[in-house]
N, C-alpha and C positions, 0 to 999 in steps of 0.2 A: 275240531278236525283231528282229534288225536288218534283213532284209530282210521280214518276217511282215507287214510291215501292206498290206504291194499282197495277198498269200494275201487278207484278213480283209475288205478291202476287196471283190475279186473275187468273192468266198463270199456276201457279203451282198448283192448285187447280180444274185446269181446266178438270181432269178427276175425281172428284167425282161425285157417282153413283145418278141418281136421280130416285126415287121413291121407295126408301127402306128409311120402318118404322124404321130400328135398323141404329145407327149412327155407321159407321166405325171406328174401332179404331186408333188411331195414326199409328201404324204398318201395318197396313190394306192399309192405306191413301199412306203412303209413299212409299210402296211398286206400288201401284197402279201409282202412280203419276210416278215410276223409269221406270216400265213399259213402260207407255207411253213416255217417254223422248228418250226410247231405240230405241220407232219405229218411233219417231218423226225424230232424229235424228243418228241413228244409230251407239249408244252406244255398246261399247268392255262391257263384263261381269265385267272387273273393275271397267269401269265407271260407269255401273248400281248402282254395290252395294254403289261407294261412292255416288252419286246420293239420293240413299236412305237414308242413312245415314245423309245427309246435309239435306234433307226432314224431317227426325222425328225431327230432332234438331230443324228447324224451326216451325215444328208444335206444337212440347211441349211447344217452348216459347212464339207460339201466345197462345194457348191454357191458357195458366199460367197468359197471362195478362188479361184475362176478367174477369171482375168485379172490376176491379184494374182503381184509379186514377189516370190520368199522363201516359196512354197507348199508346200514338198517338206518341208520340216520342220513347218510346219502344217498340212501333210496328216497326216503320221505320227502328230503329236499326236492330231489327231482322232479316227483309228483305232487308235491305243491306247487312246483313252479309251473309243471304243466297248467295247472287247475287256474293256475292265475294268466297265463297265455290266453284259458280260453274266455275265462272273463273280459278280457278285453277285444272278443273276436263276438262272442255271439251276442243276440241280442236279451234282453231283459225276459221274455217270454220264451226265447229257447233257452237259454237259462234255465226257468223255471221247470223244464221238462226234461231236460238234462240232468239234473237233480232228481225229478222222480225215475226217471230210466236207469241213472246210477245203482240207487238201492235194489234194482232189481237185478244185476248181473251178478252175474258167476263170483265176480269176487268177495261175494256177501259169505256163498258157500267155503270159498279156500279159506278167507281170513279166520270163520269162527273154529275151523279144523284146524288150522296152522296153530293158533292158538295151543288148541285143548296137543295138540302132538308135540309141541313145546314141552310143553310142563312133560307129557305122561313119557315120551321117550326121551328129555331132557338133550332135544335138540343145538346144536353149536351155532355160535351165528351164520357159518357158511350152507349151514342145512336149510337153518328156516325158508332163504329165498327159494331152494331149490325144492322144496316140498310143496311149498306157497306154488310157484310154478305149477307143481306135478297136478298139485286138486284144482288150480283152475282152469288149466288146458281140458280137464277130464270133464271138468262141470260146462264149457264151452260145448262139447264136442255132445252132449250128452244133449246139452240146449239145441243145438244144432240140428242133431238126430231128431227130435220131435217135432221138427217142422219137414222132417224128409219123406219120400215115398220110400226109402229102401227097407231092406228086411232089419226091423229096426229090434228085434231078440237078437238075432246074428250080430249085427254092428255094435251094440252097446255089449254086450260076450268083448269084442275087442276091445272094444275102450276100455273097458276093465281090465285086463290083460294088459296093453300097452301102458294102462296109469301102474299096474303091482309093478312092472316092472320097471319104472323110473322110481317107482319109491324103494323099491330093491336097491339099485343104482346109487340113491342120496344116503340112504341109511346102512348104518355100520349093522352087521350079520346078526348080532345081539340086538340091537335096534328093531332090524325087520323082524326077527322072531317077537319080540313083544308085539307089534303093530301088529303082525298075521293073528296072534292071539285075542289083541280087542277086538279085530274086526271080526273072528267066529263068538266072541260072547257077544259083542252087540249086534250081533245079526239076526243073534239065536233069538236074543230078550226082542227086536223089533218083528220078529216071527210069533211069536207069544203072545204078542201087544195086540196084532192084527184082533179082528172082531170078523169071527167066522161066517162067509158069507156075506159080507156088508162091504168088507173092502177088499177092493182090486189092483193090485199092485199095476199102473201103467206103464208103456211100452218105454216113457222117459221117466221114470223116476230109478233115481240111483240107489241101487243097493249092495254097496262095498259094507254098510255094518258099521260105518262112519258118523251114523246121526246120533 
């Protein structure tokens, strides 16, 4: 479980709303997140509500550590402790599917970028969560979009735009000029890469230059 808790984290976060200006409350979130678990996995009304329940608790206490020194191991707590909530709520076969649904969210995406942005802009520890943050709201909102009818070139143009500028936000001026730099060299070389005529860039695959 050494790097699993950003997966658990990402996963359970993986239905908030994207493109509302007002931020959802805790209660809002958790209820929201019970929701989805129920149709995910097809939760009894007991499970829900404990569901929810183990949601707010882990939301308040990520919530409590931002801004706070030494978070990165009180984050992880949190979200093991979450993980071990739900161990004791769901059953043996959603378990097992809870697990494979995990590795597929957003947080697979933030986690291996948070990483590599660590090292290359020698990120602080109060960055990493916030950067962490920035790629999996974008990788949500982006998941989101491809299950939508709306003008999804127009919409993903925003989310890209609304993600540069929360990583403007977290990162120091010398910071975001290095990042604005990898991401035109790696966008150029994932344009190069393409195989002319064979592949189609689709309507949800992201291309900030980050892979």
């Amino acid at each position: 479980m050494k790097n699993l808790f950003l997966f658990i984290l990402g996963f359970a976060l993986f239905t908030q709303a994207f493109a509302q200006k007002k931020e959802q409350s805790p209660e809002e979130r958790a209820e929201k997140q019970a929701k989805h678990f129920k149709k995910q996995f097809e939760l009894t009304d007991e499970q829900v509500a404990k569901v929810k329940e183990a949601n707010l608790v882990r939301i308040n206490k990520i919530n409590a550590l931002r801004g706070q020194k030494g978070k990165r191991n009180d984050l992880k707590a949190a979200i093991t402790e979450y993980e071990t909530s739900l161990k004791g709520i769901l059953t043996a076969e959603q378990l097992k599917k809870y697990e494979t649904k995990k590795e597929e969210a957003p947080a697979r995406h933030a986690e291996n970028r948070t990483k590599r942005l660590e090292k290359e802009l020698t990120l602080t520890e109060d960055q990493v969560p916030q950067v962490h943050e920035a790629l999996e709201t974008r990788a949500e909102k982006l998941m989101e979009l491809q299950a939508s009818t709306e003008d999804k070139k127009g919409k993903k143009k925003q989310i890209i735009d609304e993600f540069e500028a929360d990583m403007k936000t977290a990162l120091k001026p010398d910071q975001f000029a290095k990042y604005q730099a990898m991401r035109t060299k790696n966008k150029g070389k994932k344009g190069k890469g393409k195989q002319k005529g064979k592949e189609k860039e689709s309507d949800d695959e992201e291309t900030d230059g980050l892979d």
